[in-house]
N, C-alpha and C positions, 0 to 999 in steps of 0.2 A: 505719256506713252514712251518719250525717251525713257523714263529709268525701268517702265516695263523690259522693253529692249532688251537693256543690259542686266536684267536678272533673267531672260530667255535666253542670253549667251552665255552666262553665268551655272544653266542648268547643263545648257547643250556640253560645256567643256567640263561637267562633273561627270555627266553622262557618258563622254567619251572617255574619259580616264577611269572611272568605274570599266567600260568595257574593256580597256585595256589589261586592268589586274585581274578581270573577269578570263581572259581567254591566255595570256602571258603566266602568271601565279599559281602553282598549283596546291591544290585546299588540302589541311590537312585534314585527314579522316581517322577516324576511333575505331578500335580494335572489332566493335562489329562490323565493319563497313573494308579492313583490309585484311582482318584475321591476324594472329598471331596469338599469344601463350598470355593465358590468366592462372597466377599463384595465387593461395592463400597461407598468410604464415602465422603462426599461432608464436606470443614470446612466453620463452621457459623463465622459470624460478630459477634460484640455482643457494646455493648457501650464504653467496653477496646480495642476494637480492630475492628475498621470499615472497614479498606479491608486487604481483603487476600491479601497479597504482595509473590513474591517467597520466599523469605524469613521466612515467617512463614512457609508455606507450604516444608521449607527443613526441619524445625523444626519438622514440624506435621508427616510428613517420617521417622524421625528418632526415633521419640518417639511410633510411632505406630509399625515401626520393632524390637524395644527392648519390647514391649508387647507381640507378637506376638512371639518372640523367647520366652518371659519367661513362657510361654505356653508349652514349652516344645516338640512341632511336628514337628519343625525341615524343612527345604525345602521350608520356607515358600517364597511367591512374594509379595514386598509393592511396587509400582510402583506408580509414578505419571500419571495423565491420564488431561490433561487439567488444568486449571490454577487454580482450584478449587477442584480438587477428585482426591482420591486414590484409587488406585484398590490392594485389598488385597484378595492374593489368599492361602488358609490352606491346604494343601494333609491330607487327611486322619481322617478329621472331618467333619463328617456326622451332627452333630444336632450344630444348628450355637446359638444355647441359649446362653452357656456360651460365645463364642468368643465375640458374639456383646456386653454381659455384660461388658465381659473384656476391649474390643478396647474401645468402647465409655466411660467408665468411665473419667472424667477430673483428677482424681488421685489431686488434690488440696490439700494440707496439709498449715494449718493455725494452728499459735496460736495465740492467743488473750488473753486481757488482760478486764476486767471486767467495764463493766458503772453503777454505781449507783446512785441512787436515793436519794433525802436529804437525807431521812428517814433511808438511806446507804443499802437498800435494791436491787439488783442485778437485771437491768433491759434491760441488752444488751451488747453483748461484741463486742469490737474493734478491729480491727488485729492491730498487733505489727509490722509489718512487717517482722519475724522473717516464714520463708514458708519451702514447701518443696525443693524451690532449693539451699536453705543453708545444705541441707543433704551431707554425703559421703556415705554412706547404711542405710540401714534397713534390719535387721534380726528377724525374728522368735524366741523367747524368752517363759521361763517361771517362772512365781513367786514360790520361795523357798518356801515359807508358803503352800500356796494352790494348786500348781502345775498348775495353770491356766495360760493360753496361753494368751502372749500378743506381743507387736511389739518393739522391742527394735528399736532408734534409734542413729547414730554416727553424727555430723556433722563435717563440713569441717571447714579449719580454722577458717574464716570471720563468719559461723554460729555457732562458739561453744563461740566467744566471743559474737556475739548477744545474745545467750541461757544466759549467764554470765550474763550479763549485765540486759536482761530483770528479771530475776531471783532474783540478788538484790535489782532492784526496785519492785518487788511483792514481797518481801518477808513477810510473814505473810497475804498472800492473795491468793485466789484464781486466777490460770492462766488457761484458756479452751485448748481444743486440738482440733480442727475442722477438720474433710475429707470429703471431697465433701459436703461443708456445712453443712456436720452431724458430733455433737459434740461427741466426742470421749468419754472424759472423762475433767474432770474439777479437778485435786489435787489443796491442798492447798500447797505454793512454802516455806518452812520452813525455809531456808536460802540458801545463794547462790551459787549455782551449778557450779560449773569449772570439766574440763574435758571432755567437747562438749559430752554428752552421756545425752540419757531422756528414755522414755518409757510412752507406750500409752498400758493403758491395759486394756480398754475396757468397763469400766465402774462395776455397781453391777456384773451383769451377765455376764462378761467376755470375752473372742472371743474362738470360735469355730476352730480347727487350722484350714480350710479352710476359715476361713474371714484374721485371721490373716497373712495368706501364698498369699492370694492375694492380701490384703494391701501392704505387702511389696514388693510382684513382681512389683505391680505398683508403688510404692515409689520409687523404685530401675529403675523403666523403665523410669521414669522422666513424669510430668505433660506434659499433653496436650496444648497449645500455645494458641489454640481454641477449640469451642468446633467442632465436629467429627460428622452427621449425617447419620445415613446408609441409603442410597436412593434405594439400588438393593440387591436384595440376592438372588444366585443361588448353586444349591447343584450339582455335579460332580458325577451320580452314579458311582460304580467300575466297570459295564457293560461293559459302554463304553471306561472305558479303558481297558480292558481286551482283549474287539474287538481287540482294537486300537493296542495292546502286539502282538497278534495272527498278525492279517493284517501284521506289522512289519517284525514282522523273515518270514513270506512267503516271503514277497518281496526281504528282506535281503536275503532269503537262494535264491531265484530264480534268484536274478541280480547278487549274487558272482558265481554261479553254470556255468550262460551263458559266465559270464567274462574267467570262468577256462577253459570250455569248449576251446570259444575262442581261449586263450593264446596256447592252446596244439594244436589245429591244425592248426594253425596258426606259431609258433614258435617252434615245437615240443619240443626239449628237453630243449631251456632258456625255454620255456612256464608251461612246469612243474616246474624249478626251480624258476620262480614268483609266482605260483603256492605255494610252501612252504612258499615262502617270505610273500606271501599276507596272511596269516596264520596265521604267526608270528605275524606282523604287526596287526593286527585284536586284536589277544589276548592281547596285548601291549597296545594296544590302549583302549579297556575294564576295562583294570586294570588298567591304569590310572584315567578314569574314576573315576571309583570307591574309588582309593586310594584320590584323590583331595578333595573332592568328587565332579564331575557334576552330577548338576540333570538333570536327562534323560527326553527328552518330546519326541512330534511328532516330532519338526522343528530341536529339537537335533539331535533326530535320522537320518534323513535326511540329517543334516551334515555330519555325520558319514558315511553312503550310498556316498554321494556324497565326500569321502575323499577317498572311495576306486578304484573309477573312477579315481581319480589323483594321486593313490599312483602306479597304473596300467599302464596311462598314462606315467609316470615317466620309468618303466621298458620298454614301448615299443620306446621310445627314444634311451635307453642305446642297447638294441638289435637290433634297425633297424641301428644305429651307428657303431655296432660290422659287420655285415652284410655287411656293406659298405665299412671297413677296408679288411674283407673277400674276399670281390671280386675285390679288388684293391692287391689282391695279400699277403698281411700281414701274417705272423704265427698266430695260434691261439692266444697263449699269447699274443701275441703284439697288434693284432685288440682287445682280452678284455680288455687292460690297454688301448687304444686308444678309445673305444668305448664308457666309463668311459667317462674319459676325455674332449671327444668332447660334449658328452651331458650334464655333469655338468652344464656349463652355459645356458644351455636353462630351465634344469630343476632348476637351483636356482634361476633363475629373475622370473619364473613362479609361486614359491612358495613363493617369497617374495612380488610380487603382488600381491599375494592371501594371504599372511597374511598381509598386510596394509588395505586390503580392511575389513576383517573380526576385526580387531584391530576399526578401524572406525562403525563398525556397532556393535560391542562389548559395546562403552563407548556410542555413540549418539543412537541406537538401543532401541524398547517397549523390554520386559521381551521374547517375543516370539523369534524375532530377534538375541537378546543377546547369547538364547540357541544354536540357530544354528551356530553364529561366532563361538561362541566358542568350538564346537564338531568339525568345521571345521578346526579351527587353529589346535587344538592340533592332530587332521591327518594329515594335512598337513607336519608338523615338524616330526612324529613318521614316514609319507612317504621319508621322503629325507632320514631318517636314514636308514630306510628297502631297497630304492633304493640302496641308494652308499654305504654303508655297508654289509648288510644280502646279496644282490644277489648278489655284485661282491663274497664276500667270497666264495660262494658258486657255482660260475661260476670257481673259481679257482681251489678250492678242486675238483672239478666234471672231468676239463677238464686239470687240470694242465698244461704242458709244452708240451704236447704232439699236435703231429700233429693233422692237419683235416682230417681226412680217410673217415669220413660221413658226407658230407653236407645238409644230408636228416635231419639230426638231430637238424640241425639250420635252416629247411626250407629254403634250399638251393639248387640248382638242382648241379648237378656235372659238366654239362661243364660250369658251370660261375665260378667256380673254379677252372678249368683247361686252361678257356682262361685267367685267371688272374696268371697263372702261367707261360704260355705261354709270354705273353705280359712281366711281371717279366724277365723273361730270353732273351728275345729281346730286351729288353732293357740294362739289363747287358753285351751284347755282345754288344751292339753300344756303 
């Protein structure tokens, strides 16, 4: 009974710490549930690059999701959609100006090296090959003298000895700095630079710390492979998620309400003790949520609804189990450790089928799907806990060692009790 005890206070201080990230933490929610702006971007051919192979397009994935996080809003979806478009979806950005500015930029950093004329007259510059994927960052920086804002940059190995190297051979010349085909600035290279570090500052007039803060987020998010065309744009008002929140907890409060109901007249007194358990289990599962963090959608939520039908499921195994020890005669305790017992294996191949399935539609799954596995899986596992943990403990503490004197209370009539006693002692006398 002591170590009962200490796993009932063990539940009670999960329970209160769940409730604490449950009502403190606030969850994040998916663009149908706060509204904001869904892109799709189609990637172009171009003369470097005539078909989109998968290949680019993991590339084009990966450098549109480091944009889109350096954006700052957090929750976003870059999803592939067909062998050519991305669907990029933003919460919580209502005017799509800046995002398409940002996404579609090719972020291209060139420096070059100068073409003259006999006359030595400066008539077109050359790339060096020397670009932005020889970077390791870019930061935000400003000049000592004038305090003007410009883009420091670091590079990586291989590009600090290009940097080097082109540097000695311009020395006493002009070197360009090019972005997105716009020249940056042009210094003259005085002698040669070691220690992979440069700076682009913008020219006379300088940078504005917003040019120079997006320069670098897109330096830092890495060039585009191709270029990016936005074909669709649609905006998410907060309306309809808001509906969408409401509609939600009715349904959520009306299908836990009928379950409770249910369980209680049904199983009377285990039925109130799922009853807690599915409580627990609920708040548990919330704050995990939250703590991970999942982003909350429709199809999320949905998993979650449909995690408490199986977390439910699971307790009405272990009580029709106990029931069945009941009226074959068993002590209380014995049919609750036997009732345990016998259902464990129904309900762990049933939960382990059901996380392989959601594990499968987790990695091969759209963005939609994804959410749902995964609000599923993570009930599913907090349900085996709350099953064969939270209620036996609490079928123990309730009923401890003590006889059955009410069978009413396990929805049980009394004489299937008393011919189960009967039969018990006719057979001990044979």
């Amino acid at each position: 009974m002591k170590n009962k005890l200490i796993l009932f206070w063990l539940i009670v201080a999960l329970t209160f710490a769940s409730a604490i990230v449950y009502f403190k933490k606030p969850a994040s929610k998916g663009l149908d549930l706060v509204g904001g702006s869904r892109l799709i971007l189609e990637a172009q051919t171009s003369d470097a690059v005539p078909k989109i192979t998968p290949e680019i397009m993991d590339s084009l994935q990966y450098a549109i999701e480091n944009r889109v996080n350096a954006m700052g809003v957090g929750e976003t979806i870059v999803q592939k959609v067909g062998a050519k478009r991305l669907l990029v979806e933003i919460p919580n950005i209502k005017d799509t100006t800046k995002a398409k500015e940002f996404i579609g930029q090719t972020a291209q950093l060139e420096f070059k090296r100068p073409v003259k004329a006999a006359n030595g007259e400066i008539i077109d510059w050359k790339s060096t090959g020397l670009t932005g994927k020889d970077l390791k960052k870019a930061l935000v920086g400003s000049t000592p003298s004038s305090g003007e804002w410009m883009v420091e940059l670091e590079f990586n190995l291989e590009g600090a000895q290009k940097f080097y190297d082109l540097t000695k051979e311009l020395s006493g010349e002009q070197m360009a700095i090019f972005f997105n085909g716009k020249m940056q600035s042009a210094p003259r290279v005085n002698e040669p630079i070691s220690g992979g570090h440069a700076q682009i500052t913008g020219g006379d007039g300088g940078f504005e710390y917003t040019e120079a803060k997006q320069m670098v987020d897109l330096l830092n998010a890495g060039a585009l492979p191709v270029g990016a065309e936005i074909i669709q744009e649609e905006t998410v008002g907060p309306t309809l998620g808001a509906d969408s929140i409401a509609k939600s907890k009715m349904a959520g409060i009306i299908g836990i309400s009928l379950v409770m109901i249910f369980m209680v007249v049904y199983y009377r007194a285990l039925g109130v003790i799922s009853c807690f358990a599915l409580v627990i289990y609920a708040l548990i599962n919330i704050a995990l949520y939250k703590l991970i963090p999942v982003t909350l959608t429709l199809t999320g939520i949905a998993g979650f609804v449909l995690s408490i039908g199986m977390a439910i499921d699971a307790n009405i195994l272990i009580f029709e189990r106990t029931k069945e020890e009941l009226r074959m005669g068993r002590s209380l305790f014995t049919a609750i450790n036997s009732g345990f017992d016998r259902a464990f294996t129904s309900i762990f191949d049933s939960n382990v089928s059901t996380i392989i399935t959601c594990l499968v539609l987790f990695y091969l799954g759209s963005s939609i799907v994804k959410g749902f596995a995964l609000t599923l899986m993570i009930g599913v596992l907090i349900s085996m806990f709350s099953a064969i943990t939270v209620t036996k403990n609490f079928m123990h503490l309730v009923f401890g060692t003590s006889e059955l004197k009410y069978p009413q209370l396990f929805g049980l009539k009394k004489e299937e009790i008393e011919n189960a006693f009967v039969a018990q002692e006719t057979k001990r006398e044979k």
